[in-house]
mmCIF file of the N, C-alpha and C atoms, coordinates in Angstrom:
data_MODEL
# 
_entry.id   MODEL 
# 
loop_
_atom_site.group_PDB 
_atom_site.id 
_atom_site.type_symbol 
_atom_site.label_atom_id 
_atom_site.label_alt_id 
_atom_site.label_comp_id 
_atom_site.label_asym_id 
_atom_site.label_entity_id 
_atom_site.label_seq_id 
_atom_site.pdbx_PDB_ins_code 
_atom_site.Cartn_x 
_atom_site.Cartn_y 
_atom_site.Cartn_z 
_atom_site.occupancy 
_atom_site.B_iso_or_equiv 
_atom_site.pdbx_formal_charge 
_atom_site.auth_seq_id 
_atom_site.auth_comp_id 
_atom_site.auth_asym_id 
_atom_site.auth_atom_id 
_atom_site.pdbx_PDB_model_num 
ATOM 1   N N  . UNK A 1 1  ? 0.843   -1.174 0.000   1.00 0.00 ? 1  UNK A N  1 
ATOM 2   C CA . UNK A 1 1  ? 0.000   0.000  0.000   1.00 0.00 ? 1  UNK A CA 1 
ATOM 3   C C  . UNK A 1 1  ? 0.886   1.234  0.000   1.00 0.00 ? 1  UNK A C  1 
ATOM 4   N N  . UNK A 1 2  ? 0.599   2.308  -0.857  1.00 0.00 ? 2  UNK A N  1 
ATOM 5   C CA . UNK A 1 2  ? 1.095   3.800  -0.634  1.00 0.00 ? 2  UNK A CA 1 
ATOM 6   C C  . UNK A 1 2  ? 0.180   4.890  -0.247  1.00 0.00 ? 2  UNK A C  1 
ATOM 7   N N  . UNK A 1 3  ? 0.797   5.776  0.320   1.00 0.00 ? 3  UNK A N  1 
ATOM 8   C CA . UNK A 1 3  ? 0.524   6.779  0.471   1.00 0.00 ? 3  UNK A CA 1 
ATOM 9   C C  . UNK A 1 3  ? 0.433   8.034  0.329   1.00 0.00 ? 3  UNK A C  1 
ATOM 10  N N  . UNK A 1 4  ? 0.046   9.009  -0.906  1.00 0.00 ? 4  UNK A N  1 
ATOM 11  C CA . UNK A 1 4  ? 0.253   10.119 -1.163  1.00 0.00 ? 4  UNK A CA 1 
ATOM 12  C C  . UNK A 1 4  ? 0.909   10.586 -0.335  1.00 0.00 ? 4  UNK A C  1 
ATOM 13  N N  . UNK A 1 5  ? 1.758   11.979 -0.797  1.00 0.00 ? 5  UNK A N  1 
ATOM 14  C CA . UNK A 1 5  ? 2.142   12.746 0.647   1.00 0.00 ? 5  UNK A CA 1 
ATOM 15  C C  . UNK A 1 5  ? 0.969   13.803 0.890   1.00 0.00 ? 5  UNK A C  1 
ATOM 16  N N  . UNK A 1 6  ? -0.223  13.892 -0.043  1.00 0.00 ? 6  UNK A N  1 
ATOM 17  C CA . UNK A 1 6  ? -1.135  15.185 0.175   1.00 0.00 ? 6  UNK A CA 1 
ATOM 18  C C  . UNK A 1 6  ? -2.181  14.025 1.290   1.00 0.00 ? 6  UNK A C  1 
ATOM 19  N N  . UNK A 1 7  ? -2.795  12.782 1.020   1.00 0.00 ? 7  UNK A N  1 
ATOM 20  C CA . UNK A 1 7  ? -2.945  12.323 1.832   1.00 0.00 ? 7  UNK A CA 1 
ATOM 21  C C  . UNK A 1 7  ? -2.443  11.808 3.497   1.00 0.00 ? 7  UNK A C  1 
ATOM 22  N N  . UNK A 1 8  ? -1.270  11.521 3.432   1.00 0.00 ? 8  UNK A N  1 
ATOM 23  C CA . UNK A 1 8  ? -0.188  11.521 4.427   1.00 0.00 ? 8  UNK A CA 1 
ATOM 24  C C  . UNK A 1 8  ? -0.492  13.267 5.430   1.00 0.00 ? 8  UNK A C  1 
ATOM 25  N N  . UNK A 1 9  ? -0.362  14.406 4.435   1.00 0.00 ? 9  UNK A N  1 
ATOM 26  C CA . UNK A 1 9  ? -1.326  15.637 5.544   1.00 0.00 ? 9  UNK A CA 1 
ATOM 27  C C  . UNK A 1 9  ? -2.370  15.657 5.678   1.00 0.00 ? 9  UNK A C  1 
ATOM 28  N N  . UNK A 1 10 ? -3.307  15.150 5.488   1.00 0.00 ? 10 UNK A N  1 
ATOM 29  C CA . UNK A 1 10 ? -4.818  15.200 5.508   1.00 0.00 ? 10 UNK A CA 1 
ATOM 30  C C  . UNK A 1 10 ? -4.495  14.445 7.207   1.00 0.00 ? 10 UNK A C  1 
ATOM 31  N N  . UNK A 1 11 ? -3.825  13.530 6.967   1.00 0.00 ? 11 UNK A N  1 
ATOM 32  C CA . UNK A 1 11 ? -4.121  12.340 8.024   1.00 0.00 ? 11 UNK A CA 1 
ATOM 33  C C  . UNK A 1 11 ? -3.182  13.007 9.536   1.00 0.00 ? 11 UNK A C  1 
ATOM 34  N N  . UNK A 1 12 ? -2.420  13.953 9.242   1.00 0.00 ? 12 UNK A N  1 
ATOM 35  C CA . UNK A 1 12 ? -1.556  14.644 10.435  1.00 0.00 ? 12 UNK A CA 1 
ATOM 36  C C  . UNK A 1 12 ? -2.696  15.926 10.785  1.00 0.00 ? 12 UNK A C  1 
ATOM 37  N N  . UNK A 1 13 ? -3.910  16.019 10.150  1.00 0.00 ? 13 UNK A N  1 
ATOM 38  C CA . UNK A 1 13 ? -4.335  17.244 10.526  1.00 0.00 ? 13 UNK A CA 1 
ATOM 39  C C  . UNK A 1 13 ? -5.652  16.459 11.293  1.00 0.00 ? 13 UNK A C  1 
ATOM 40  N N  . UNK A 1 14 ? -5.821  15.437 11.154  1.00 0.00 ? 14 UNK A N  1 
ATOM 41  C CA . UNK A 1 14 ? -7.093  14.633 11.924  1.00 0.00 ? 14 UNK A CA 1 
ATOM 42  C C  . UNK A 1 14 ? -6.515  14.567 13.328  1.00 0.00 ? 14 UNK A C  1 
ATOM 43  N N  . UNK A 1 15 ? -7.508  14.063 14.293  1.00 0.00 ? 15 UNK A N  1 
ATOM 44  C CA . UNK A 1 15 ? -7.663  13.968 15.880  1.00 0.00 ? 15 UNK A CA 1 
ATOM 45  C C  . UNK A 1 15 ? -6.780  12.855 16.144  1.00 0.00 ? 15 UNK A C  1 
ATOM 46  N N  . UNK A 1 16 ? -6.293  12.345 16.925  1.00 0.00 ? 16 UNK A N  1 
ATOM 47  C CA . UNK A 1 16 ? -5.582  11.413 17.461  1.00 0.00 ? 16 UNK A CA 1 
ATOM 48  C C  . UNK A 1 16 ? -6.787  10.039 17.178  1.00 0.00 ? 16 UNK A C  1 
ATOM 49  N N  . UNK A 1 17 ? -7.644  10.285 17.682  1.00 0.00 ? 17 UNK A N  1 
ATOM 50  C CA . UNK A 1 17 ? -8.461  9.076  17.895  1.00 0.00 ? 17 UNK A CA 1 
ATOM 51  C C  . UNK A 1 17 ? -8.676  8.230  16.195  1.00 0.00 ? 17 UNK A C  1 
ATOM 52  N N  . UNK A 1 18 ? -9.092  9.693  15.488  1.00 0.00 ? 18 UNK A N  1 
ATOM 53  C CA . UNK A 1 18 ? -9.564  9.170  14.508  1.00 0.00 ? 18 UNK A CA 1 
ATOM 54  C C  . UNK A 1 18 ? -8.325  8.404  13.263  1.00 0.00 ? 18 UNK A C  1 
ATOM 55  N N  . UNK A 1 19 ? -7.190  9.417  13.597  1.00 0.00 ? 19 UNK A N  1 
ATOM 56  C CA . UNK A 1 19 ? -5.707  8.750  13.013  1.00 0.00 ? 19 UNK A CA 1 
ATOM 57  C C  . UNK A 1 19 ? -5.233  7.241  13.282  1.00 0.00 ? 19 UNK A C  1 
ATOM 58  N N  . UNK A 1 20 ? -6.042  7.125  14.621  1.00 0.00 ? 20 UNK A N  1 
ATOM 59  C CA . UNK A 1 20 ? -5.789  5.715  14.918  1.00 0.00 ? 20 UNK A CA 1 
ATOM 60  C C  . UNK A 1 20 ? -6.964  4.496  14.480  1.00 0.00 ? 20 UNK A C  1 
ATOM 61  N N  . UNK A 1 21 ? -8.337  5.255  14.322  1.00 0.00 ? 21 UNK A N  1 
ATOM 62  C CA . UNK A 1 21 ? -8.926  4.425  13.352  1.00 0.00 ? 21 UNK A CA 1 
ATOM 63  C C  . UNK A 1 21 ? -8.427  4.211  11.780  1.00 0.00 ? 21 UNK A C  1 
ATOM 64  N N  . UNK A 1 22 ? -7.654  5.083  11.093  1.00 0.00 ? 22 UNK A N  1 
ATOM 65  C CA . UNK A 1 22 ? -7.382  5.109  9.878   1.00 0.00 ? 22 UNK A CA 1 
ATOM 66  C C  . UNK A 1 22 ? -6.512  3.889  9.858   1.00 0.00 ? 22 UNK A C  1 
ATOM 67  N N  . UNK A 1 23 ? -5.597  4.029  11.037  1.00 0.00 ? 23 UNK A N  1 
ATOM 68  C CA . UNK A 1 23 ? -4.287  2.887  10.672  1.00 0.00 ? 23 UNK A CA 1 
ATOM 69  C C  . UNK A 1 23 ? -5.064  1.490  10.604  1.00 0.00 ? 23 UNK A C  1 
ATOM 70  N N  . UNK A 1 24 ? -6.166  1.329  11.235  1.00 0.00 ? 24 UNK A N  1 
ATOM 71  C CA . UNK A 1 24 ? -6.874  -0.202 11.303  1.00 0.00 ? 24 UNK A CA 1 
ATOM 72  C C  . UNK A 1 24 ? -7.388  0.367  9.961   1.00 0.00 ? 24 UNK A C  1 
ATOM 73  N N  . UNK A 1 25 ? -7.762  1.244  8.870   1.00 0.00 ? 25 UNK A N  1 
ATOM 74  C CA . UNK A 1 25 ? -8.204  0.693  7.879   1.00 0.00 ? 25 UNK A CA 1 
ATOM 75  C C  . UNK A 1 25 ? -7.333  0.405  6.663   1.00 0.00 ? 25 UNK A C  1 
ATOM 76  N N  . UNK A 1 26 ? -6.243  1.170  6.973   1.00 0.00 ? 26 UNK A N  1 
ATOM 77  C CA . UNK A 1 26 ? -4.713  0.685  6.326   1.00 0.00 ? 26 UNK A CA 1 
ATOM 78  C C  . UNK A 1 26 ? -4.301  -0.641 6.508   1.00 0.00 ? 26 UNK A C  1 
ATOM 79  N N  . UNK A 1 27 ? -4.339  -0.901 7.449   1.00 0.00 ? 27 UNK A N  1 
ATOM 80  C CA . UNK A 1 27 ? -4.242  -2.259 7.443   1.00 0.00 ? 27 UNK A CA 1 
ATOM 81  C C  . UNK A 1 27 ? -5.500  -3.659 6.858   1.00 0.00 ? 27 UNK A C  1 
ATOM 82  N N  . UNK A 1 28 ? -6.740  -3.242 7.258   1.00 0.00 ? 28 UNK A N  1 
ATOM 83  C CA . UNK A 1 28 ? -7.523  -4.126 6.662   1.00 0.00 ? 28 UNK A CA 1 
ATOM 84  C C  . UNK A 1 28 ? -7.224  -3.949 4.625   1.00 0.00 ? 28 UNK A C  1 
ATOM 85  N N  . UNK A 1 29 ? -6.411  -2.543 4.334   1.00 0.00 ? 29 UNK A N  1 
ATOM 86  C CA . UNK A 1 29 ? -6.493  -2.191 3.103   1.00 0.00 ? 29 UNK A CA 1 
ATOM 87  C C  . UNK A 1 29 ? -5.526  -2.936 2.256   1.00 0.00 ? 29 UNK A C  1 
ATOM 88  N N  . UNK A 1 30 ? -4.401  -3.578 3.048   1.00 0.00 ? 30 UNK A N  1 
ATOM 89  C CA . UNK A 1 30 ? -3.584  -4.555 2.762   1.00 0.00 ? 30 UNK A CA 1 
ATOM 90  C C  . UNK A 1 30 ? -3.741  -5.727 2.545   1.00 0.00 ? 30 UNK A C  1 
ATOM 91  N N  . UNK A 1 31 ? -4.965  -6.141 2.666   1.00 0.00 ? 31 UNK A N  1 
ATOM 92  C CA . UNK A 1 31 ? -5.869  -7.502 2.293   1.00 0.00 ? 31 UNK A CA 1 
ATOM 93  C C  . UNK A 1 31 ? -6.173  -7.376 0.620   1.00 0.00 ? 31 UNK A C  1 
ATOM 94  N N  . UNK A 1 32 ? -6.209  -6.383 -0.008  1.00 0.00 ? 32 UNK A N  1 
ATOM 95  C CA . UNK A 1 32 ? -6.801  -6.087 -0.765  1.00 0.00 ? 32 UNK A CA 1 
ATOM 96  C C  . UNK A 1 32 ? -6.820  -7.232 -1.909  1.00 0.00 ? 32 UNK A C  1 
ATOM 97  N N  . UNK A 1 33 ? -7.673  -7.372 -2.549  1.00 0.00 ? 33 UNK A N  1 
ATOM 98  C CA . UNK A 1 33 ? -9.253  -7.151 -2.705  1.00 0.00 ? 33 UNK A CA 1 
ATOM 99  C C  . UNK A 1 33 ? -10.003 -7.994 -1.878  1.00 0.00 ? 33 UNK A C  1 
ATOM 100 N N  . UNK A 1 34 ? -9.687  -8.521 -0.815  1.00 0.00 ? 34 UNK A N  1 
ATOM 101 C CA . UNK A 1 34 ? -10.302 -9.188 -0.018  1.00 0.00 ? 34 UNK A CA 1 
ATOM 102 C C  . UNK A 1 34 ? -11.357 -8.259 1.350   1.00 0.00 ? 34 UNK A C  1 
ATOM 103 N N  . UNK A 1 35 ? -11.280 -6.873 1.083   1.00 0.00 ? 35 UNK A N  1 
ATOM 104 C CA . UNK A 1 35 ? -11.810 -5.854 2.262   1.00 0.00 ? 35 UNK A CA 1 
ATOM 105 C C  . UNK A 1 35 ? -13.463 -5.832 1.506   1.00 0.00 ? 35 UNK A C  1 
ATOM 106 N N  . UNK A 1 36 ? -13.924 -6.174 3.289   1.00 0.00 ? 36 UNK A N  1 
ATOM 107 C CA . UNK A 1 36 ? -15.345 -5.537 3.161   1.00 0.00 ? 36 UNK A CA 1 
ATOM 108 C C  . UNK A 1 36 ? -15.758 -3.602 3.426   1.00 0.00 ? 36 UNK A C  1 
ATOM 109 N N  . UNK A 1 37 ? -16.781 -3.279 3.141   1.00 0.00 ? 37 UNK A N  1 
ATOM 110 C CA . UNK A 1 37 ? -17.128 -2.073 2.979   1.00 0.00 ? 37 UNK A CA 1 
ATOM 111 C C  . UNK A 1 37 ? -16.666 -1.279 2.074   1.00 0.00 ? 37 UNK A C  1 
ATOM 112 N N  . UNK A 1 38 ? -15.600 -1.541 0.726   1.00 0.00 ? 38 UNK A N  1 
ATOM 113 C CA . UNK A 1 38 ? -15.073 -0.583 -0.266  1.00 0.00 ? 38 UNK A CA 1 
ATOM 114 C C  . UNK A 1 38 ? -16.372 -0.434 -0.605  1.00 0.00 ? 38 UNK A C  1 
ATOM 115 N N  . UNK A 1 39 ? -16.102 0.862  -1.452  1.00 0.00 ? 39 UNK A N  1 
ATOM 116 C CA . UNK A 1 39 ? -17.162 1.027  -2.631  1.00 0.00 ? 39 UNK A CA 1 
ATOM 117 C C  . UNK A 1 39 ? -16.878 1.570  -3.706  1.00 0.00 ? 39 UNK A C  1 
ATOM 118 N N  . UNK A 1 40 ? -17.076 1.159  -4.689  1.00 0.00 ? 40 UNK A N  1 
ATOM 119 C CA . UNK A 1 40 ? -16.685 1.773  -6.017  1.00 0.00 ? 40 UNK A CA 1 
ATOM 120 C C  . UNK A 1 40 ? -17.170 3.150  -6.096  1.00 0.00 ? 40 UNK A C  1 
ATOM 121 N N  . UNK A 1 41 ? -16.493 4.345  -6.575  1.00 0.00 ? 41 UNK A N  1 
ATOM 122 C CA . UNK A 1 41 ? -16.781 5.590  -6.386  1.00 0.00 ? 41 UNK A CA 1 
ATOM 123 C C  . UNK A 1 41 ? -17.325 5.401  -8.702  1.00 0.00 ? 41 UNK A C  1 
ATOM 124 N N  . UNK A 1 42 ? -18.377 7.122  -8.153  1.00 0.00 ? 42 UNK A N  1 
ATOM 125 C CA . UNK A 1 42 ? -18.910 6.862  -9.788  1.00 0.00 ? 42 UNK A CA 1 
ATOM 126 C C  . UNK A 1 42 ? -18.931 8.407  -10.064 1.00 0.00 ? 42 UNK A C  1 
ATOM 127 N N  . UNK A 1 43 ? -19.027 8.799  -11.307 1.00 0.00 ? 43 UNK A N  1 
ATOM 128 C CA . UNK A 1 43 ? -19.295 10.190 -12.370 1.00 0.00 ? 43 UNK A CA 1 
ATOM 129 C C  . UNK A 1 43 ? -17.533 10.382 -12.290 1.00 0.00 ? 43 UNK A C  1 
ATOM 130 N N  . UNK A 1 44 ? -17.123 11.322 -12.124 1.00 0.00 ? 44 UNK A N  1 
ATOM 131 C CA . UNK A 1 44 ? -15.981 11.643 -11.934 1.00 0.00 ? 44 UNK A CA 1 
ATOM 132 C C  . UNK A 1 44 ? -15.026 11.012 -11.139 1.00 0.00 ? 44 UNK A C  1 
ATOM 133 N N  . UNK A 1 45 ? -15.355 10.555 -10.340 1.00 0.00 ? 45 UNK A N  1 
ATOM 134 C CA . UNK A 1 45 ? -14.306 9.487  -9.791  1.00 0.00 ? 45 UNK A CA 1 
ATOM 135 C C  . UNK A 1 45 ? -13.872 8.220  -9.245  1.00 0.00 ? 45 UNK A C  1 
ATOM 136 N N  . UNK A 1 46 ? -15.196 7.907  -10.982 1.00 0.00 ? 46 UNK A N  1 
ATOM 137 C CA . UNK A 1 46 ? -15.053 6.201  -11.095 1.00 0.00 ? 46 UNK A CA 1 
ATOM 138 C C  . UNK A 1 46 ? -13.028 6.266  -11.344 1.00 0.00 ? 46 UNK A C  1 
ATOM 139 N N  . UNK A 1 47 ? -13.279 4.926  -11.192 1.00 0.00 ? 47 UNK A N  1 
ATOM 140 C CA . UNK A 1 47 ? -11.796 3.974  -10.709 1.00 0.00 ? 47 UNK A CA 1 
ATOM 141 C C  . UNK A 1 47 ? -11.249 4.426  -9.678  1.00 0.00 ? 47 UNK A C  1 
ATOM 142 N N  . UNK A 1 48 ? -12.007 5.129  -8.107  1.00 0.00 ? 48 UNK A N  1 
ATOM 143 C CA . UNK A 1 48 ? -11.734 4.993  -7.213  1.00 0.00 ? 48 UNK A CA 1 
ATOM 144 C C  . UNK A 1 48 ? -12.692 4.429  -5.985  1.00 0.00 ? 48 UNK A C  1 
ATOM 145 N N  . UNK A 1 49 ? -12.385 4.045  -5.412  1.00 0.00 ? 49 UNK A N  1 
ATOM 146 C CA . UNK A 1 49 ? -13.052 3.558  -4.317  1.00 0.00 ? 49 UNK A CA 1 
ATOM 147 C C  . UNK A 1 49 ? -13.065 4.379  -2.673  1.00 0.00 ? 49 UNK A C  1 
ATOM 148 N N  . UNK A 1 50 ? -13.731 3.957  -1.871  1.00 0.00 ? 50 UNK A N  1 
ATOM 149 C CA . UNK A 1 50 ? -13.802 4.547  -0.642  1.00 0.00 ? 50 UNK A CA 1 
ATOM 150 C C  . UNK A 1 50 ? -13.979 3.553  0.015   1.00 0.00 ? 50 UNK A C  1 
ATOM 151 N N  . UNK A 1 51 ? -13.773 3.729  1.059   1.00 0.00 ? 51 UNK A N  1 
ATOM 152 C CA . UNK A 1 51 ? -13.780 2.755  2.935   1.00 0.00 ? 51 UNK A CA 1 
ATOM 153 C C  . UNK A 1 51 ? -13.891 4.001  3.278   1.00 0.00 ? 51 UNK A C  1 
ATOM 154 N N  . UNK A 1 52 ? -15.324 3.591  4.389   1.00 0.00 ? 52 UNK A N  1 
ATOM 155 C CA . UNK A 1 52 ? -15.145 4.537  5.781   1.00 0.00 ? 52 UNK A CA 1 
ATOM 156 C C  . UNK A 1 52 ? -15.275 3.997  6.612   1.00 0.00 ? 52 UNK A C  1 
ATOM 157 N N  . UNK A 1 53 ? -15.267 4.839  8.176   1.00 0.00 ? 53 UNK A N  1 
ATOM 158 C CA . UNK A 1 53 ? -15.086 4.372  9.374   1.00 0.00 ? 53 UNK A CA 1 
ATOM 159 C C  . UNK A 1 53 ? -15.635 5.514  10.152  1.00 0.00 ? 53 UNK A C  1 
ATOM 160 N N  . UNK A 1 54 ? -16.431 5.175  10.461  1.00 0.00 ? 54 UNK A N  1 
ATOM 161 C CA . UNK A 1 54 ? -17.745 6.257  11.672  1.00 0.00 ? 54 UNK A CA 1 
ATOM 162 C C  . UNK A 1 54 ? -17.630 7.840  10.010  1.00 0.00 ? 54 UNK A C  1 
ATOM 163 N N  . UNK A 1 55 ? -17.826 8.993  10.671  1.00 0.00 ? 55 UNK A N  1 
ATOM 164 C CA . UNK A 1 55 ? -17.716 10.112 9.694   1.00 0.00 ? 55 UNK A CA 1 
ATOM 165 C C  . UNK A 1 55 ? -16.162 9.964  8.584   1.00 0.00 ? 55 UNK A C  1 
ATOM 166 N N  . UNK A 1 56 ? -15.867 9.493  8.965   1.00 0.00 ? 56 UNK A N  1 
ATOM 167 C CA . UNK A 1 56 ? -14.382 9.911  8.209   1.00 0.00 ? 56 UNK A CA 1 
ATOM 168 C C  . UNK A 1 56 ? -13.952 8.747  6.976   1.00 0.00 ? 56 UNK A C  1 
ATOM 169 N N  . UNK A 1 57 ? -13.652 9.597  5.585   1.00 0.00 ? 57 UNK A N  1 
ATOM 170 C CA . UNK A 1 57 ? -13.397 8.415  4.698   1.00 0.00 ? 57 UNK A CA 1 
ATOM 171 C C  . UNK A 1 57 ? -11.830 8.165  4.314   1.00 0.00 ? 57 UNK A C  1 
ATOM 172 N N  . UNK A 1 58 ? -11.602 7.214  3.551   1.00 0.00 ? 58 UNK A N  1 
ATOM 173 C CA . UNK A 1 58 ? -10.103 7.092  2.754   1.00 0.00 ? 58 UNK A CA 1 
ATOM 174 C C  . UNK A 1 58 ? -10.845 6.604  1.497   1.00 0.00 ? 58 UNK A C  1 
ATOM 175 N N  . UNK A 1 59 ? -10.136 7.197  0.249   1.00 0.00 ? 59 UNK A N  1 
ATOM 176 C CA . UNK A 1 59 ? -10.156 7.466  -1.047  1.00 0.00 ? 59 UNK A CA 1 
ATOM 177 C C  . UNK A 1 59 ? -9.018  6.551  -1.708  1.00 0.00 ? 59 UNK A C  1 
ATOM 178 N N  . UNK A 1 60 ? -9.192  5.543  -2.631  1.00 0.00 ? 60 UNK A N  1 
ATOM 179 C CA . UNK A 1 60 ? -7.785  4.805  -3.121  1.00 0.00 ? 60 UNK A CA 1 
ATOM 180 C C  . UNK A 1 60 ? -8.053  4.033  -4.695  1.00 0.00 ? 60 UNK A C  1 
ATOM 181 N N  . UNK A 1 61 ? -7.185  4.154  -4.989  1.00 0.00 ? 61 UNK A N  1 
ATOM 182 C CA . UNK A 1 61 ? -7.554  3.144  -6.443  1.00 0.00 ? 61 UNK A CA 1 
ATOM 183 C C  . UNK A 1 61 ? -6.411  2.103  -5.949  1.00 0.00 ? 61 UNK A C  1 
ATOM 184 N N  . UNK A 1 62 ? -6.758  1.135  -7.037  1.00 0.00 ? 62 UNK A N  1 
ATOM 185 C CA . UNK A 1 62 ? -5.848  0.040  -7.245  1.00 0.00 ? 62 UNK A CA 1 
ATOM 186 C C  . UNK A 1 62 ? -5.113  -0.176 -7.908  1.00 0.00 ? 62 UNK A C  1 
ATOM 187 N N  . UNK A 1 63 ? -3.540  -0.391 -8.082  1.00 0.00 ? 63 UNK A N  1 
ATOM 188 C CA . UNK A 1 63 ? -2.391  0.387  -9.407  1.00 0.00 ? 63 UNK A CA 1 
ATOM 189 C C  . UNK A 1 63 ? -1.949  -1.495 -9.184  1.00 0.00 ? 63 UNK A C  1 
ATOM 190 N N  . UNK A 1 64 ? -2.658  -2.489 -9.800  1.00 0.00 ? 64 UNK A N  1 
ATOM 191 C CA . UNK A 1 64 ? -1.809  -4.283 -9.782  1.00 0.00 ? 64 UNK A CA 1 
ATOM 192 C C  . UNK A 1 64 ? -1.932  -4.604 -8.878  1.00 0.00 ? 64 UNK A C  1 
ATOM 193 N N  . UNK A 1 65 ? -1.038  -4.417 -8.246  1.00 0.00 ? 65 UNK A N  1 
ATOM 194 C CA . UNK A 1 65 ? -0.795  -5.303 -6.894  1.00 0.00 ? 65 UNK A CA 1 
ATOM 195 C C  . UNK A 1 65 ? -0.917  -4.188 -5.533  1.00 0.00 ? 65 UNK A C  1 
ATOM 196 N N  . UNK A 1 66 ? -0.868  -2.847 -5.947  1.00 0.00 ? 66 UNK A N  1 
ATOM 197 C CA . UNK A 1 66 ? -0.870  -1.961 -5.067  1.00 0.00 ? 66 UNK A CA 1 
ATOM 198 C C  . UNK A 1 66 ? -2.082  -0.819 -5.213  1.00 0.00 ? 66 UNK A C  1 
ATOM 199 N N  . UNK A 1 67 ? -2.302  -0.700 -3.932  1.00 0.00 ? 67 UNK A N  1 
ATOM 200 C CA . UNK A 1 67 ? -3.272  0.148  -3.200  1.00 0.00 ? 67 UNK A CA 1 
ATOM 201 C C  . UNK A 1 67 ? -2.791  1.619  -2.981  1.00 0.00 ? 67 UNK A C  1 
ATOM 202 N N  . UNK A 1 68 ? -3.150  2.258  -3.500  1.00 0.00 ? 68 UNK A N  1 
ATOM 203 C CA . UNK A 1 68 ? -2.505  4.069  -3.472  1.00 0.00 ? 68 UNK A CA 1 
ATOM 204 C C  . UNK A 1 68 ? -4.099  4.806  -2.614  1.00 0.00 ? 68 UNK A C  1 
ATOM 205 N N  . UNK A 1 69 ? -3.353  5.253  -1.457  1.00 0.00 ? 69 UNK A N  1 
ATOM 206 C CA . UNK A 1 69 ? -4.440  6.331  -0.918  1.00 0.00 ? 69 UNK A CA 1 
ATOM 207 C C  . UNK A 1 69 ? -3.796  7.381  -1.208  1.00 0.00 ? 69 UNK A C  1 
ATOM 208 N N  . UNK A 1 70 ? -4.920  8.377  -1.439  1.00 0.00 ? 70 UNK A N  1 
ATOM 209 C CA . UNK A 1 70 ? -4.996  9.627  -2.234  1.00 0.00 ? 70 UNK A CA 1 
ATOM 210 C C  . UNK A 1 70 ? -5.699  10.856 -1.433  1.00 0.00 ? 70 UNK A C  1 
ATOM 211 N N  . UNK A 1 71 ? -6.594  10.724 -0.434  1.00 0.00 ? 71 UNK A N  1 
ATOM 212 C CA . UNK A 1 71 ? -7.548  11.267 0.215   1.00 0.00 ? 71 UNK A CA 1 
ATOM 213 C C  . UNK A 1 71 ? -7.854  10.307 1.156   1.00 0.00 ? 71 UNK A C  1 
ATOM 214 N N  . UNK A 1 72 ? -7.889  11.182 2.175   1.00 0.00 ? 72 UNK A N  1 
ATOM 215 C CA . UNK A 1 72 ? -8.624  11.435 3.601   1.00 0.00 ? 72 UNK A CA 1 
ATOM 216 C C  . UNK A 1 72 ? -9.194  12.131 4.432   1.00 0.00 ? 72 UNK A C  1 
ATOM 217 N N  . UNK A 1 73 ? -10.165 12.101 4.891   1.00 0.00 ? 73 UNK A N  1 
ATOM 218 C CA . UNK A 1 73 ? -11.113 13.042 5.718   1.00 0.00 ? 73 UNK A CA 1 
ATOM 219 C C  . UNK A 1 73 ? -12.159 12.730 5.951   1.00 0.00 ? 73 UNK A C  1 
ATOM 220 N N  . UNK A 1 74 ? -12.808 13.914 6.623   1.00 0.00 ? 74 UNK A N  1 
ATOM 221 C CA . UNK A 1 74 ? -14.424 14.085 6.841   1.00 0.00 ? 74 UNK A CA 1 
ATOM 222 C C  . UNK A 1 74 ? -15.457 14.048 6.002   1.00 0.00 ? 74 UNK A C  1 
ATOM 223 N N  . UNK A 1 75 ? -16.509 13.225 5.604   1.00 0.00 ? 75 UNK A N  1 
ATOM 224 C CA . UNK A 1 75 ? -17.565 13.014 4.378   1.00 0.00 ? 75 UNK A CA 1 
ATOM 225 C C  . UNK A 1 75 ? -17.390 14.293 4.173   1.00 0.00 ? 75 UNK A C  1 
ATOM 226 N N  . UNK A 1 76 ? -17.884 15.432 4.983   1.00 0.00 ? 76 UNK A N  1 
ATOM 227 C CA . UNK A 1 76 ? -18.618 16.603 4.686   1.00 0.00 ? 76 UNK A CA 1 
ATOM 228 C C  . UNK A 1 76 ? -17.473 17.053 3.895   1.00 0.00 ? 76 UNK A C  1 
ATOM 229 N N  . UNK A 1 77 ? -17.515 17.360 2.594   1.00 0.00 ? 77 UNK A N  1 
ATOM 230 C CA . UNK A 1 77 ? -16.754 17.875 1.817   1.00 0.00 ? 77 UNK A CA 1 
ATOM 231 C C  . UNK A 1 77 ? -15.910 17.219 0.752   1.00 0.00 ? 77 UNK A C  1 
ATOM 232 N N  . UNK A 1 78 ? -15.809 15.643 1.620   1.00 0.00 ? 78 UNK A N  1 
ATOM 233 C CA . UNK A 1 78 ? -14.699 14.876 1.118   1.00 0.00 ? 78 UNK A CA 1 
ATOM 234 C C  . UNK A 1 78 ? -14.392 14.936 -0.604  1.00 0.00 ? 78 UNK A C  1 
ATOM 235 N N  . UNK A 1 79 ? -15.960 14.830 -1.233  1.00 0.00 ? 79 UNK A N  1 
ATOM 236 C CA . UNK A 1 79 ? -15.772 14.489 -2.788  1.00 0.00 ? 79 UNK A CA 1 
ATOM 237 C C  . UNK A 1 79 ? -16.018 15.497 -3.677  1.00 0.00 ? 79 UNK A C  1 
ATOM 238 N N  . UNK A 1 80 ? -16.335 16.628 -2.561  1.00 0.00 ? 80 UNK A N  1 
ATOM 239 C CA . UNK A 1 80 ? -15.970 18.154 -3.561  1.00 0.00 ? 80 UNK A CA 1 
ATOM 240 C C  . UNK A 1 80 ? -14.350 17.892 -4.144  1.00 0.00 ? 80 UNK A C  1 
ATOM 241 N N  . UNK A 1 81 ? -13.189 17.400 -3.598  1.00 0.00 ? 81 UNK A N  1 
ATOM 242 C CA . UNK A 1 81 ? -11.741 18.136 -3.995  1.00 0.00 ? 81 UNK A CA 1 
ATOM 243 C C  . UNK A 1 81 ? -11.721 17.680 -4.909  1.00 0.00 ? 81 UNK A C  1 
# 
């Protein structure tokens, strides 16, 4: 799995608590394609997917064998950027 570095700040500007839910979805994200709750994202940003966890999402496509997150945050806004 990678990590943008614009994602990588998204994730230093979140709460402690919630940074530490992200790492459990980084890790379930390393299963990949074996993770429940993705969802295929659609209009503009089909060939990406989302996982969330309580309010907060992660944004990633799939590059072969590897998982690239791209985005992270709060729904509210998330799929305006």
């Amino acid at each position: 799995m990678t990590i943008t570095p614009q994602a990588a700040a998204q994730l230093e500007r979140l709460p402690i608590a919630v940074r530490v839910r992200m790492t459990r979805v980084f890790q379930r994200l390393e299963g990949w394609p074996s993770v429940s709750g993705a969802k295929p994202l659609r209009g503009r940003l089909a060939g990406w997917y989302r996982i969330r966890t309580g309010d907060y999402r992660v944004r990633f496509r799939v590059r072969g064998e590897t998982v690239v997150v791209d985005g992270v945050g709060h729904r509210e806004g998330f799929y305006d950027e």
